[in-house]
C-alpha positions in Angstrom: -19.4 28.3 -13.7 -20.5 24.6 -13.7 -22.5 23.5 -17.2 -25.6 22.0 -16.6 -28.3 20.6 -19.0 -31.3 23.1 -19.7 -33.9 20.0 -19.8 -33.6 16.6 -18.6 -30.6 14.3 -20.7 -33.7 11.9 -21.9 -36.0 14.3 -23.3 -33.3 16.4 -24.9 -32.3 13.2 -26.6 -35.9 12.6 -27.9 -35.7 16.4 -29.2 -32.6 15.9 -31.0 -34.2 12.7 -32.5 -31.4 9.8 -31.0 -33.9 8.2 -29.1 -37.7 7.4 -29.3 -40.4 8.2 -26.3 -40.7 3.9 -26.4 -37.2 4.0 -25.8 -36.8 6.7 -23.5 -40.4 5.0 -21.5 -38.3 1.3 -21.1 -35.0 3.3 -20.1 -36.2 4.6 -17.0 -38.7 1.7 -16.4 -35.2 -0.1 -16.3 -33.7 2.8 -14.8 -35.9 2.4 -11.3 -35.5 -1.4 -11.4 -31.9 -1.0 -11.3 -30.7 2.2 -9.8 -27.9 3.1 -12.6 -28.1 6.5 -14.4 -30.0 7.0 -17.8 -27.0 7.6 -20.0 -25.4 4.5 -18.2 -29.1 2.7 -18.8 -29.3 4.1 -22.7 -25.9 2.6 -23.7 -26.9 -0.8 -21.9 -29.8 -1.5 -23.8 -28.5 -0.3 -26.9 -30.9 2.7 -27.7 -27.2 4.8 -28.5 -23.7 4.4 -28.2 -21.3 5.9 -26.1 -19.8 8.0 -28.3 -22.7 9.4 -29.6 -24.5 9.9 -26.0 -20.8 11.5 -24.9 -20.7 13.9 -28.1 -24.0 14.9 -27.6 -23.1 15.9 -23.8 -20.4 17.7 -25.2 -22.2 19.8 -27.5 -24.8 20.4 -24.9 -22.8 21.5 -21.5 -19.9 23.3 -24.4 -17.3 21.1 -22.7 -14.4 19.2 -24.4 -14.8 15.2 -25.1 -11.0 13.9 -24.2 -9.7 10.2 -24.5 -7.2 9.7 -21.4 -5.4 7.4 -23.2 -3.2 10.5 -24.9 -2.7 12.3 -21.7 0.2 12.1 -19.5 -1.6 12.8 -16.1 1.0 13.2 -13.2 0.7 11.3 -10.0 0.2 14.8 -7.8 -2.4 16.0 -9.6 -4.2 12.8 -9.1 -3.8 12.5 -5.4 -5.9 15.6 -4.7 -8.8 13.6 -5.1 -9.2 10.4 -3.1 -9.4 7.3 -4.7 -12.3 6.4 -2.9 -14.3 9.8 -3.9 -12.8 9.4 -7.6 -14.0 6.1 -8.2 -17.6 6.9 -6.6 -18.1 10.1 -8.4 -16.8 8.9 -11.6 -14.2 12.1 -11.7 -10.4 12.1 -12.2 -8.2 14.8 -12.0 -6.6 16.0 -15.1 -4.7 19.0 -15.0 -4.3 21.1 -11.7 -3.0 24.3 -11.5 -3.4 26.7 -7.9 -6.4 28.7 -9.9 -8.3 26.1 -11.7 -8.5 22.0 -12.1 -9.8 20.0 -15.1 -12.2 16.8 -14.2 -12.7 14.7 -16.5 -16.0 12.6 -15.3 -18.4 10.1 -17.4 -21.5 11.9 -16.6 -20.4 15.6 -16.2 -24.1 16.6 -16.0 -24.4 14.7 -11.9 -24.4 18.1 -10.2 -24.1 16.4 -6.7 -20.8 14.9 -7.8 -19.6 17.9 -9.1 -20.2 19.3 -5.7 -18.6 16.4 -4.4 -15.2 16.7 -5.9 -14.7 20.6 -5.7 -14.5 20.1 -2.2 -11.1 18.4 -2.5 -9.8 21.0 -5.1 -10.5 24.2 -3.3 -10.3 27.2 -3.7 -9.4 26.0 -7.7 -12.4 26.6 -10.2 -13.6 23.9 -11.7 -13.5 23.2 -15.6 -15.4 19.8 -16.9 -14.6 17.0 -19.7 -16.6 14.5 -20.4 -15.0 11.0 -21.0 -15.9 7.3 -21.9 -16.8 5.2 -18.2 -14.4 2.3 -19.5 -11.3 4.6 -19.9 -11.9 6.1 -16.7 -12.0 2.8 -15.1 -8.5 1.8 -16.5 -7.2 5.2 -15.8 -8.4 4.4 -12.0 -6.6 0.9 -12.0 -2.9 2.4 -13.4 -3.2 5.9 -11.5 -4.4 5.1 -8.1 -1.3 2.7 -7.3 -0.6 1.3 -3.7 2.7 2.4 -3.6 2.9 5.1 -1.6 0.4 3.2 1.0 3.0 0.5 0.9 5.6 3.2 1.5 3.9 4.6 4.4 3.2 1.6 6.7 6.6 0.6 5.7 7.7 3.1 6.9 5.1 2.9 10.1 6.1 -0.1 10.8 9.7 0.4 11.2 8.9 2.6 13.9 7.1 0.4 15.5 9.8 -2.7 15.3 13.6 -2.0 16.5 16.0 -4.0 14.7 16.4 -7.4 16.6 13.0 -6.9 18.9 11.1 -10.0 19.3 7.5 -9.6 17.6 4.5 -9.9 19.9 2.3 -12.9 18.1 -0.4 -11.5 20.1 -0.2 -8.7 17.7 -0.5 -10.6 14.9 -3.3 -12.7 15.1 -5.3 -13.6 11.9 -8.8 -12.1 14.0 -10.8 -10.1 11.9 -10.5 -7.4 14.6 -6.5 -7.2 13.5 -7.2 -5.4 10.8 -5.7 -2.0 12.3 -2.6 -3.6 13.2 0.1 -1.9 10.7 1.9 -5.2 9.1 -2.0 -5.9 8.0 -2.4 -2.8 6.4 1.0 -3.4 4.3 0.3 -6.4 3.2 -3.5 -5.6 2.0 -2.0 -2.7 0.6 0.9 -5.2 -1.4 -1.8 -7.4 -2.4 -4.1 -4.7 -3.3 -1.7 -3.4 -5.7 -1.1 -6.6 -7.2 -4.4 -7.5 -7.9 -4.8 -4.0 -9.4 -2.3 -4.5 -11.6 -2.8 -8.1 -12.5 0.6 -9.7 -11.6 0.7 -13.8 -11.3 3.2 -13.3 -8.7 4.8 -11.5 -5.7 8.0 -11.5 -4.3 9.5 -10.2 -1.4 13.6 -9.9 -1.6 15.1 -8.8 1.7 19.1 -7.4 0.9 21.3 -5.7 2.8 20.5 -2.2 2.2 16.8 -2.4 1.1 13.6 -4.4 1.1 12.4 -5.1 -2.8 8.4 -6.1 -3.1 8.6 -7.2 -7.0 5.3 -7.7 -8.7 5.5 -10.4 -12.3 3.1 -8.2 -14.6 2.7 -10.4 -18.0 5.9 -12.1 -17.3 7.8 -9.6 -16.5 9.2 -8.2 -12.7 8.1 -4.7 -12.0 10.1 -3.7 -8.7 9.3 -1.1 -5.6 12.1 -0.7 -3.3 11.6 -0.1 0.5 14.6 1.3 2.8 12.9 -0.3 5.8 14.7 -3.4 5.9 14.5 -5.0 8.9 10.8 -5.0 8.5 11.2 -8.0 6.1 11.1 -10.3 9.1 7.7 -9.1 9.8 6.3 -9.3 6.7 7.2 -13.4 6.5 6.2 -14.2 9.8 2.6 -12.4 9.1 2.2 -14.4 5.8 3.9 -18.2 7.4 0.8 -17.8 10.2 -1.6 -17.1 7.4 0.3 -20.0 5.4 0.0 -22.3 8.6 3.7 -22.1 8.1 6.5 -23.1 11.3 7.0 -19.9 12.6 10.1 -21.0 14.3 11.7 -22.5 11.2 13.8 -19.9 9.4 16.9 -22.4 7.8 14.9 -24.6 6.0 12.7 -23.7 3.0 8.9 -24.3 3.6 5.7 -24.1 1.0 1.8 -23.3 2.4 -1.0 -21.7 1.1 -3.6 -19.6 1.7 -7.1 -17.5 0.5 -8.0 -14.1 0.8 -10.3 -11.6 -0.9 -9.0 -8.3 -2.2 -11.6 -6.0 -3.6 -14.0 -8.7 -4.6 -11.6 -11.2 -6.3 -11.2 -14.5 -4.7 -7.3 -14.9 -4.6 -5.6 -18.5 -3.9 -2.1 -18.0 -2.6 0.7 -20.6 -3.2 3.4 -18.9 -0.5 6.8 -20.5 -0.7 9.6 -19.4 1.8 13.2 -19.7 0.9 16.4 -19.4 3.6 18.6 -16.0 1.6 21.3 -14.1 2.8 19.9 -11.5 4.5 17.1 -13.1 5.8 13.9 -15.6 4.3 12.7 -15.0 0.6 9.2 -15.0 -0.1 7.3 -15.9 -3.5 3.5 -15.8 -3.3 1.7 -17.5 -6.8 -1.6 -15.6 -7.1 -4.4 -17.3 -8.5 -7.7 -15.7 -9.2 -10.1 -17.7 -8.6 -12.9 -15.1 -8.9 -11.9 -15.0 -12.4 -13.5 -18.3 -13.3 -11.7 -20.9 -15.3 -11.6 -20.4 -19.1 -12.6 -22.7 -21.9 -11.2 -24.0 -24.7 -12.1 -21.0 -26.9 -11.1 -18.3 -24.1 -7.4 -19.7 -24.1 -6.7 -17.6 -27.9 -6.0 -21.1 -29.5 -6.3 -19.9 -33.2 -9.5 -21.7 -34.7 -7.9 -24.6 -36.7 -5.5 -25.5 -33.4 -8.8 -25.9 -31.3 -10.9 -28.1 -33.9 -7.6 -30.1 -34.0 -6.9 -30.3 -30.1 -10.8 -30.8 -29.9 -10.9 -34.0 -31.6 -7.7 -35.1 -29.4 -9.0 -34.9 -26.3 -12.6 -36.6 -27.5 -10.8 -39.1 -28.2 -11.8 -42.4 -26.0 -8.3 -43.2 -24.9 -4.5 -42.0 -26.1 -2.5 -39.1 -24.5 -2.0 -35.5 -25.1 0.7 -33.7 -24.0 0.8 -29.9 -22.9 4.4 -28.7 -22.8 6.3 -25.5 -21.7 8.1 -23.5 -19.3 6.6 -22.5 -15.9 3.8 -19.7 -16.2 3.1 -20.5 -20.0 -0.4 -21.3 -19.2 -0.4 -25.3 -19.5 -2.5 -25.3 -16.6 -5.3 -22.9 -17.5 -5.0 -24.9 -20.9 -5.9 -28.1 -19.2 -8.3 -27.1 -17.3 -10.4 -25.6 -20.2 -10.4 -29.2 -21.5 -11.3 -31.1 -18.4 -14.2 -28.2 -17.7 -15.5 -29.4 -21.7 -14.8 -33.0 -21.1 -17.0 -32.9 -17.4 -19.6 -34.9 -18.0 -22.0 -36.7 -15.6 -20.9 -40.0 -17.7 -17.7 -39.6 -17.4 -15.4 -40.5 -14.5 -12.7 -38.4 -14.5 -9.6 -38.2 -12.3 -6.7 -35.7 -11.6 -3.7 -35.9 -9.8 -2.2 -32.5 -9.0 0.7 -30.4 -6.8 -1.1 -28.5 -6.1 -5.0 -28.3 -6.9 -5.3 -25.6 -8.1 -9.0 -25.3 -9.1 -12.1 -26.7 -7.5 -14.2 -28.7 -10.2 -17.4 -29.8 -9.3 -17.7 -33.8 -10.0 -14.2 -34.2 -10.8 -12.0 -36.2 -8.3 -9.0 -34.3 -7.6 -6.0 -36.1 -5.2 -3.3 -33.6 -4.2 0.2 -35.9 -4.6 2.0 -35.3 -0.8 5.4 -36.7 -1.0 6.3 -37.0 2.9 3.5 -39.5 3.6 4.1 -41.6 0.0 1.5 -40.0 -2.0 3.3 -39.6 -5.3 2.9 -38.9 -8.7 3.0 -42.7 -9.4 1.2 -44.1 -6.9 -1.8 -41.8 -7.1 -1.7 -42.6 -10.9 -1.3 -46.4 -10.4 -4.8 -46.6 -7.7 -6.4 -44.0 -10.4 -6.3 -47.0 -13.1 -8.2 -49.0 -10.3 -11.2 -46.7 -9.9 -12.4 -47.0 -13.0 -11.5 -43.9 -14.5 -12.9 -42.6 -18.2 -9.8 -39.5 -18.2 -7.1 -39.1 -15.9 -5.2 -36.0 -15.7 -1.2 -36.0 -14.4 -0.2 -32.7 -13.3 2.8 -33.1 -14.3 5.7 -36.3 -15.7 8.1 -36.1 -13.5 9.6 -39.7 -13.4 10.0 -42.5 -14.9 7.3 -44.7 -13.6 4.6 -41.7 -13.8 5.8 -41.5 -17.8 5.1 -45.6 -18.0 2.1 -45.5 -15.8 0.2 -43.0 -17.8 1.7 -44.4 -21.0 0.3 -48.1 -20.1 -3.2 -46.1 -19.4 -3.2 -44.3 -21.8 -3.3 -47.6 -24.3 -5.7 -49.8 -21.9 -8.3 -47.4 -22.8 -8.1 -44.3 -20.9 -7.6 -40.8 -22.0 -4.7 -39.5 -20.6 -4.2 -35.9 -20.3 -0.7 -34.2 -18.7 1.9 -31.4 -18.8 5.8 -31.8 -19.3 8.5 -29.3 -19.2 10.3 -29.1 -22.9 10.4 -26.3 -25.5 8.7 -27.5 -28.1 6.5 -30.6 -29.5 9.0 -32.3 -30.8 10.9 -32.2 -27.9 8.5 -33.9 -25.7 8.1 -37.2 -27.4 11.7 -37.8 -27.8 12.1 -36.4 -23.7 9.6 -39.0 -22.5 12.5 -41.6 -24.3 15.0 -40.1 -22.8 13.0 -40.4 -19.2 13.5 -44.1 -19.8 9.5 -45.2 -21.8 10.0 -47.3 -23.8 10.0 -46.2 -27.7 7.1 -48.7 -28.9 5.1 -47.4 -25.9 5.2 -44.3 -26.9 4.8 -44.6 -30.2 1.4 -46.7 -29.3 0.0 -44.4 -26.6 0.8 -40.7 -28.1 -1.6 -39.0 -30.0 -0.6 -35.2 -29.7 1.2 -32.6 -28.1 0.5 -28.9 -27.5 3.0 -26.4 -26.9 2.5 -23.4 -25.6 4.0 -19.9 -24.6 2.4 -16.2 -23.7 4.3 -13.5 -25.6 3.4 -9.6 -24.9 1.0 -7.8 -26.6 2.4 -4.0 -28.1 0.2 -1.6 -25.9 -2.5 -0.1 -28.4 -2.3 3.2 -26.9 1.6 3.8 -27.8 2.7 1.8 -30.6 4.3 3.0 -33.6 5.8 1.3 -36.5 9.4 -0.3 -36.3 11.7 -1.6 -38.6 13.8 -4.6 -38.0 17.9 -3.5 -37.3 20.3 -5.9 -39.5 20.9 -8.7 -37.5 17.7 -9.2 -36.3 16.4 -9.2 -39.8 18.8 -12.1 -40.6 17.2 -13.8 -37.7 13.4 -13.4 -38.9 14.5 -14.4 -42.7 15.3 -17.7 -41.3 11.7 -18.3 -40.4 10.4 -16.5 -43.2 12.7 -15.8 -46.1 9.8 -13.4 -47.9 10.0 -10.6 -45.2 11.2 -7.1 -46.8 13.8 -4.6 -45.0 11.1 -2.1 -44.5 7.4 -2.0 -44.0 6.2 -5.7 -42.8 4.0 -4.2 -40.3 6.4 -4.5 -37.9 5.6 -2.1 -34.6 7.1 -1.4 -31.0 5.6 0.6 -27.7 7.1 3.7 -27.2 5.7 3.4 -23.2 3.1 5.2 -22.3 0.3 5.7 -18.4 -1.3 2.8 -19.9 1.2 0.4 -20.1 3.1 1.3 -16.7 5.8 2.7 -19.6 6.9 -0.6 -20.6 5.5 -0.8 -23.9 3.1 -3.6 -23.4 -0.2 -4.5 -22.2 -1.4 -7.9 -21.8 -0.5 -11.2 -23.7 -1.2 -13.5 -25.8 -0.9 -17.4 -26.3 1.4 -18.9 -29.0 0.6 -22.5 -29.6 2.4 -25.4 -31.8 0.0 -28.1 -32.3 1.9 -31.8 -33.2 -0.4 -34.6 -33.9 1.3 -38.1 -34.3 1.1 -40.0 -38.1 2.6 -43.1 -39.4 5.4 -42.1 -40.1 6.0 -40.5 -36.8 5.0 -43.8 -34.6 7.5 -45.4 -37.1 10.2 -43.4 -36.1 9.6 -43.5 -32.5 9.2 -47.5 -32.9 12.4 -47.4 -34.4 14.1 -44.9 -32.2 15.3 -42.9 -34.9 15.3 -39.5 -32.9 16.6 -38.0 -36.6 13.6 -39.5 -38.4 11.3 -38.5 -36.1 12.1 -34.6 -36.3 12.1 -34.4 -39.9 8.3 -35.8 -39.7 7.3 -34.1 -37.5 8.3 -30.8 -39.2 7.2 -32.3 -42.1 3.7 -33.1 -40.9 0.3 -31.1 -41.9 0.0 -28.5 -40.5 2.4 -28.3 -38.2 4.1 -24.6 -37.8 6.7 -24.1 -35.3 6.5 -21.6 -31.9 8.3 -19.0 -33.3 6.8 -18.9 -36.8 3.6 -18.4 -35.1 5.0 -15.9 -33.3 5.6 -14.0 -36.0 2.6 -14.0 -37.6 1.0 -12.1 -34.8 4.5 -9.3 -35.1 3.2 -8.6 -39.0 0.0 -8.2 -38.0 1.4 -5.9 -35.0 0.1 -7.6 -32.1 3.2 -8.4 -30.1 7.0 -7.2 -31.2 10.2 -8.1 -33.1 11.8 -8.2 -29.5 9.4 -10.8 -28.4 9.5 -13.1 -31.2 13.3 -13.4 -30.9 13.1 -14.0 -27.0 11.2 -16.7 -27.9 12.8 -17.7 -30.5 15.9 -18.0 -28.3 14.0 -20.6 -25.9 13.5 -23.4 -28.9 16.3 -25.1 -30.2 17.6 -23.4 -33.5 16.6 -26.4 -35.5 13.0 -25.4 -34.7 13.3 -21.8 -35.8 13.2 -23.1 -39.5 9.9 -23.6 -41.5 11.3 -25.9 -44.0 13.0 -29.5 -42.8 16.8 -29.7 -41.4 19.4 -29.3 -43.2 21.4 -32.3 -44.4 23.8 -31.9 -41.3 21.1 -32.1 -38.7 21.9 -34.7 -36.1 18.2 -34.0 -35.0 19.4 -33.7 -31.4 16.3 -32.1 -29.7 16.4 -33.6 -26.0 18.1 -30.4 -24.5 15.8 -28.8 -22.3 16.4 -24.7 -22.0 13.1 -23.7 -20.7 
């Protein structure tokens, strides 16, 4: 027997006193404008909260209020319903057994999609739970995976290609009317997935005996094996035509790009092709452009970093470095300042591989090597357009580092990313590049290092006590940390996390800012000098003692401050200054 309300949901609610006729009057005034359902329209406009409007349906129909987030819900039972009908009904499977099936649905009262779903679980009864929309949303995104789609037009398409067969082009033409065409339907599948579950990057491994599609999910490589091997070549011709890729070329690696939409997100795909042993490797860079860029404040820069990185880059000349490994979010970082510093007064100037964001006003020049258009001699004409800020992708050489140094003391602010572990690192690296000491002492005002550790997933982490040797580790960074109960905790794996324990990141950053003594130093080239001011400076707290402030107050884990830990020379894992023995040797790059 399906529960339904006895009255309508809005005047029960004035009845039981959570809502006013004035209120109920503007809900549905609101409600005809826009379509949505009350309960959906209540919560909007703040009249009641979901909890209270989902207890109250709970009392009223006499079915159970559930949170998903404790429920292990397997993948069969899931599938009954289609994701399309689950997602436009609101209703996800929850139990299943060959007599009866528990739905768990936002607005259990919607008679029609109650209707609408039991048509899928026949001849099962049906038994209702109500549940909050956002956690049925998120259960949607980690339940309805595309792997088994990407399984079956593997699988598909191996039928349709013998090993060694030349592929017909014709069949693969980018027309809008090829969307039937099987290798089309993998790959929206593959990108599907990966949009659903938020990996930066996708890569397709052809071996011997299989066909891995990895997926980079917060920094980590989640992998789906396919037997169908010999579909691999396929796959890469499809994505070099949609790259504007040689087709032909299969020794030599090759880089493209191109844009596609996948369930309303905008993606920007960097495709590079690489020649492997069994075959061409593919790595696709996804950017989400839909997304929008963030600012300053959306980065996670703790409040005292971003005042201090604030008044750096509105600054009228001087550079400011942003350092760190590939994928540590340098880029996003930089953005978020040039998107605060774009202003109709100011010229500004950027000099990328690759653009990677459109910005309106901006002048962006993408560097392209084979025809002379460098790093350097972008940078160099930039200085002759009369430029307020210039941003350098990236210092690769030595006469980008003493371009941009030179411009960033003729009265330009000079923004730009270099690959080192740490602040300290960078200012003794651009020596080492060949700059000379005094000119970097003059033109450096700050650098910001950066790194995205894993969050703990909220919906399975428990407490955790560090082992021995790790302990010895975290003592070095702070000595005040007790054996047992620091607040330490660990993901046990759980439907929300994909079972690894984590769920998102977030940013760690190490904010130098150059002082006397530290333009001294540089002057000077005493790399030793320079070090133990820097640690010594205001303020100043190293990667990994950041990073473990957020493990005491449980955000990420043990395991992921001493990954990152492991990235920064040991020197750097200490709070206090060097010991006596240090040689203050910090040019070694591991990242």
């Amino acid at each position: 027997m399906r529960p339904r309300l006895k009255m309508r949901l809005g005047d029960l609610l004035v009845q039981e006193g959570m809502i006013t006729e004035k209120q109920l009057e503007k809900a549905l005034e609101e409600q005809r404008e826009t379509g949505r359902k009350l309960g959906a329209t209540l919560t909007d406009l703040g009249f009641i909260s979901e909890h209270d409007l989902l207890d109250f349906l709970s009392r009223q129909l006499n079915i159970p209020l559930i949170d998903l987030s404790e429920r292990k819900i397997p993948q069969d039972v899931v599938n009954l319903v289609p994701e399309v009908q689950a997602r436009r009904h609101r209703a996800l499977v929850v139990e299943a057994t060959k007599d009866e099936a528990l739905i768990a649905m936002s607005d259990p009262a919607d008679l029609e999609a109650v209707d609408a779903i039991s048509k899928y679980l026949q001849p099962r009864e049906l038994k209702l739970a109500v549940v909050p929309d956002q956690q049925l949303l998120e259960a949607f995104d980690n339940l309805y995976r595309r792997t088994k789609d990407i399984a079956d037009f593997a699988s598909q398409l191996q039928t349709e290609y013998d090993e060694g067969e030349e592929f017909d082009l014709g069949a693969l033409t980018l027309d809008e009317d090829d969307d039937d065409a099987t290798v089309a339907k993998l790959l929206q599948s593959i990108f599907a997935d990966a949009v659903q579950v938020r990996a930066s990057d996708i890569h397709i491994e052809p071996d011997e005996r299989a066909l891995r599609i990895r997926m980079r999910v917060d920094g980590v490589l989640q992998e789906n094996i396919l037997n169908e091997t010999t579909i691999a070549s396929a796959l890469l011709l499809r994505l070099k035509l949609m790259a504007g890729l040689d087709i032909s070329e299969k020794r030599m690696p090759q880089d493209g790009r191109f844009h596609i939409k996948v369930r309303d997100h905008s993606i920007d795909v960097r495709v590079s092709t690489m020649p492997v042993q069994y075959g061409e490797s593919c790595v696709m860079r996804l950017l989400d452009q839909s997304a929008g860029l963030l600012n300053l404040e959306q980065t996670g820069m703790p409040d005292d970093i971003l005042k201090r990185v604030r008044r750096l880059i509105h600054k009228p000349y001087g550079m400011l470095i942003v350092t760190g490994p590939t994928g540590s979010g340098k880029t996003t970082t930089l953005y978020g300042a040039l998107t605060e510093l774009n202003q109709a007064e100011k010229k500004i100037i950027t000099v990328e591989d690759p653009v990677e964001y459109r910005l309106p006003r901006i002048s962006q020049v993408q560097v392209n090597a084979r025809i002379g258009l460098t790093f350097s001699s972008v940078l160099r004409t930039s200085l002759r357009q009369d430029p307020d800020i210039i941003m350098v992708g990236e210092m690769r050489d030595q006469e980008t580092v003493e371009i941009g140094l030179r411009g960033a003391i003729t009265g330009h602010l000079v923004l730009t990313t270099l690959h080192t572990n740490d602040s300290i690192t960078s200012a003794l690296r651009l020596i080492d590049m060949g700059a000379a000491p005094y000119l970097v002492g003059a033109a450096l005002r700050g650098v910001l290092a950066q790194r995205l550790i894993r969050r703990v997933c909220d919906n399975c982490k428990k407490p955790q006590d560090p082992e021995a040797a790790e302990l010895q580790v975290l003592r070095q960074m702070d000595p005040d940390i007790p054996a047992e109960g620091a607040g330490f905790v660990q993901g046990s794996g759980c439907r929300n996390c994909n079972h690894t324990g984590y769920k998102g990141r977030v940013g760690v950053f190490e904010l130098l800012e150059m002082n006397e003594k530290m333009i001294d130093a540089l002057r000077d080239a005493n790399m030793r000098e320079f070090a133990h001011a820097a640690r010594s400076s205001p303020g100043f707290r190293p990667l990994a003692a950041v990073a473990l402030d957020y493990a005491k107050q449980g955000i990420t884990s043990i395991e992921e401050v001493l990954y990152l830990a492991e990235t920064v020379e040991e020197e750097e894992l200490r709070i206090k200054a060097p010991a006596e023995g240090d040689s203050g040797n910090e040019e070694e790059d591991r990242g």
